[in-house]
C-alpha positions in Angstrom: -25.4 18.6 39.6 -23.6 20.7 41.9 -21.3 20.0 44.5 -21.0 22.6 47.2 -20.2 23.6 51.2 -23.2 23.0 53.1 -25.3 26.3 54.0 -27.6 27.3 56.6 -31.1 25.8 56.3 -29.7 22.4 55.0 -29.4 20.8 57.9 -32.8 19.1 56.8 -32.1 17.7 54.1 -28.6 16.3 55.0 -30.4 14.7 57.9 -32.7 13.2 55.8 -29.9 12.7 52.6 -27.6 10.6 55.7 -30.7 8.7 57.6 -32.3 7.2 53.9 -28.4 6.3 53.0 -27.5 4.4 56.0 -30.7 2.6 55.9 -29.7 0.4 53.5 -26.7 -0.7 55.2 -26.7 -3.8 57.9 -24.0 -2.1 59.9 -25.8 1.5 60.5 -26.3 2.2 64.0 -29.6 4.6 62.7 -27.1 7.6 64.9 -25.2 8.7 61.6 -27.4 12.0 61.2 -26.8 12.7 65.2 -23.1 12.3 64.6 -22.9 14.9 61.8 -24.6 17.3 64.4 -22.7 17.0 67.2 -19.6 17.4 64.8 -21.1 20.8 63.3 -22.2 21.4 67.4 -18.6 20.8 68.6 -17.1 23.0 65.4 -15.2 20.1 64.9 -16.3 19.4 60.7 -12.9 20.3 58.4 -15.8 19.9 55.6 -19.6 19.2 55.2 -20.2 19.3 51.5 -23.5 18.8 49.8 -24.2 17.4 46.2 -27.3 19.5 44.6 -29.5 18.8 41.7 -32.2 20.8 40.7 -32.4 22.4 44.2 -32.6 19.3 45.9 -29.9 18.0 48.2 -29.0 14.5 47.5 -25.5 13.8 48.7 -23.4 14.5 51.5 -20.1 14.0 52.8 -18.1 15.3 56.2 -15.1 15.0 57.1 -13.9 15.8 60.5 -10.5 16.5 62.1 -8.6 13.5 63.2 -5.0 11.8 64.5 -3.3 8.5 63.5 -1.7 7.9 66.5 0.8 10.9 67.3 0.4 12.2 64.2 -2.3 15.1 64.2 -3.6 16.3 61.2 -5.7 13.7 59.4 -9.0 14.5 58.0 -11.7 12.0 58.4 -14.1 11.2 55.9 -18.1 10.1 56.9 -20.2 10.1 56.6 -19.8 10.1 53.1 -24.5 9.6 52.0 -26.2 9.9 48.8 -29.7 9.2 48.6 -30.6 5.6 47.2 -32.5 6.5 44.3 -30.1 8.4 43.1 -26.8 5.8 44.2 -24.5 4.5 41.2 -24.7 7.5 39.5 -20.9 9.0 40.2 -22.5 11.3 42.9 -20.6 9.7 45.9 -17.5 9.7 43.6 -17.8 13.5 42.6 -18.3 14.4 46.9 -15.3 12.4 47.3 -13.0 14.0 44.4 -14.3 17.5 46.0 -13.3 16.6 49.6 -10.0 15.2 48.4 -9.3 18.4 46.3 -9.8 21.1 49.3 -8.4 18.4 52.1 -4.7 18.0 50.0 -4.8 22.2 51.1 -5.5 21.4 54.8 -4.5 18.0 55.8 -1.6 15.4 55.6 -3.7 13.1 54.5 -7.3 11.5 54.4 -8.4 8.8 56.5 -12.0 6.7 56.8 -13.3 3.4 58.1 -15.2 2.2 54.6 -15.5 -0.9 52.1 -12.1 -1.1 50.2 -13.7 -2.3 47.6 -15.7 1.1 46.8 -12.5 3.2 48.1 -9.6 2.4 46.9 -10.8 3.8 43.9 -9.8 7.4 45.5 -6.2 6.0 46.4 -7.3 4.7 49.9 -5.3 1.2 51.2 -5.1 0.2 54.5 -2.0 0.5 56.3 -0.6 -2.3 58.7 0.3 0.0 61.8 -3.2 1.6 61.4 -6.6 0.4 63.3 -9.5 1.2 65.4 -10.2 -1.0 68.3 -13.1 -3.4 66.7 -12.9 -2.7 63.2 -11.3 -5.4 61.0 -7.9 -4.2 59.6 -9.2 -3.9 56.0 -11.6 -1.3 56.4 -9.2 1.0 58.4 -8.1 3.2 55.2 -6.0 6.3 54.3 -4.2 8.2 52.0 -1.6 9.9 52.9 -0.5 13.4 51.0 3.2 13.5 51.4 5.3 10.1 52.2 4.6 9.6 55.7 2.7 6.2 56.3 0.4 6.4 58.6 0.0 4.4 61.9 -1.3 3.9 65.3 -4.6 4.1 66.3 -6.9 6.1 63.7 -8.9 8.6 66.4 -12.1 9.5 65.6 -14.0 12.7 67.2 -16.2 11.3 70.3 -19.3 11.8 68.2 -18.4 8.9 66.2 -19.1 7.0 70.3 -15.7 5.0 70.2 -13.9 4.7 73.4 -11.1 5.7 72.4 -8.1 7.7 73.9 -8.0 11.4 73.2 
């Protein structure tokens, strides 16, 4: 398996890698695919890595540019998809060491709105001055690269369709 940045002509099979993914789950609005679009048509993805095996595209993972509160600089992971044949099989885990690796270069920190369960595994906790209007506390994650906790509101690019404050 290879884990690499996305290329032209994969747009495809990330849409496809991102709509069979969020399928499965009871909370997917069916827009994840048209979110990851409008982040690449708004230049607004920090990363859009794809996990490769045998040619085929089978994982994906943005992350886009984002503020907790005042505090610019935070890259936002998800969709973080892997196709669900080939789930439980380290491939999310391997997109997820990548996008931490080349975000520490980039960012203060990593944030994403996610099961703890699965991500706190990466080093993600949630943080009690940190939220998005809606979303219970728990799932409101980060981790922070240097000491600085973060808090405030965790804001999300408008493709995500939160009404929040810019």
């Amino acid at each position: 398996m290879l884990i690499r940045n996305d290329k032209v002509g994969d747009d495809p099979a990330i849409r496809r890698v991102v709509t069979d993914a969020f399928k499965m789950l009871a909370q997917s609005t069916g827009a994840e695919a048209a979110i990851v679009e409008r982040l690449r048509d708004d230049d607004a993805l920090v990363l859009s890595l794809v996990a490769e095996d045998e040619g085929e595209i089978i994982g994906f993972l943005a992350a886009s540019k984002a503020r907790a509160g005042k505090q610019d600089g935070w890259g936002l992971i998800g969709p973080l998809a892997v196709l669900p044949s080939r789930q439980r099989q380290g491939i999310g885990s391997a997109l997820m060491a990548e996008a931490l690796r080349q975000l520490r270069a980039s960012s203060r920190g990593a944030a994403l709105v996610g099961d703890p369960i699965y991500y706190s595994r990466f080093g993600f906790r949630a943080f009690s001055g940190l939220g998005v209007a809606g979303c219970p506390p728990e799932v409101v994650q980060a981790l922070p690269f240097d000491s600085v906790e973060p808090h405030g509101e965790l804001i999300h690019h408008p493709a995500f369709g939160l009404d929040q404050q810019e």
